[in-house]
Phi, psi and omega in degrees: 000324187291326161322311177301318200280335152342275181309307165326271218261018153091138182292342174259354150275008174280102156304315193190167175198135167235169173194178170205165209320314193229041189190129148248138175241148175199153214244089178266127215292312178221133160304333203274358201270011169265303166318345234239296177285340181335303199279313167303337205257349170261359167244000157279350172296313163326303240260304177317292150323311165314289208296331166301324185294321200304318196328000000 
């Protein structure tokens, strides 16, 4: 899943990441490239989850 979420918002926009028990947080260089992807990128993030739970 973390590949994935890599590709969505591009690997060279990743600043920094964290996470905790039940949340990831990451840290993007421009923001604006979420706005661009927003309506796809939540539902391929869906679709990745599904398929990881399945495992």
């Amino acid at each position: 899943m973390s590949k994935g979420i890599a590709i969505l918002v591009g690997w060279e926009n990743i600043q920094g990441v964290a996470h905790c028990a039940t949340r990831l947080k990451i840290v993007l260089n421009d923001t604006c490239i979420l706005d661009i992807k927003k309506s796809s990128m939540w539902r391929i993030m869906n679709q990745l989850l599904l398929r990881d739970l399945k495992k």
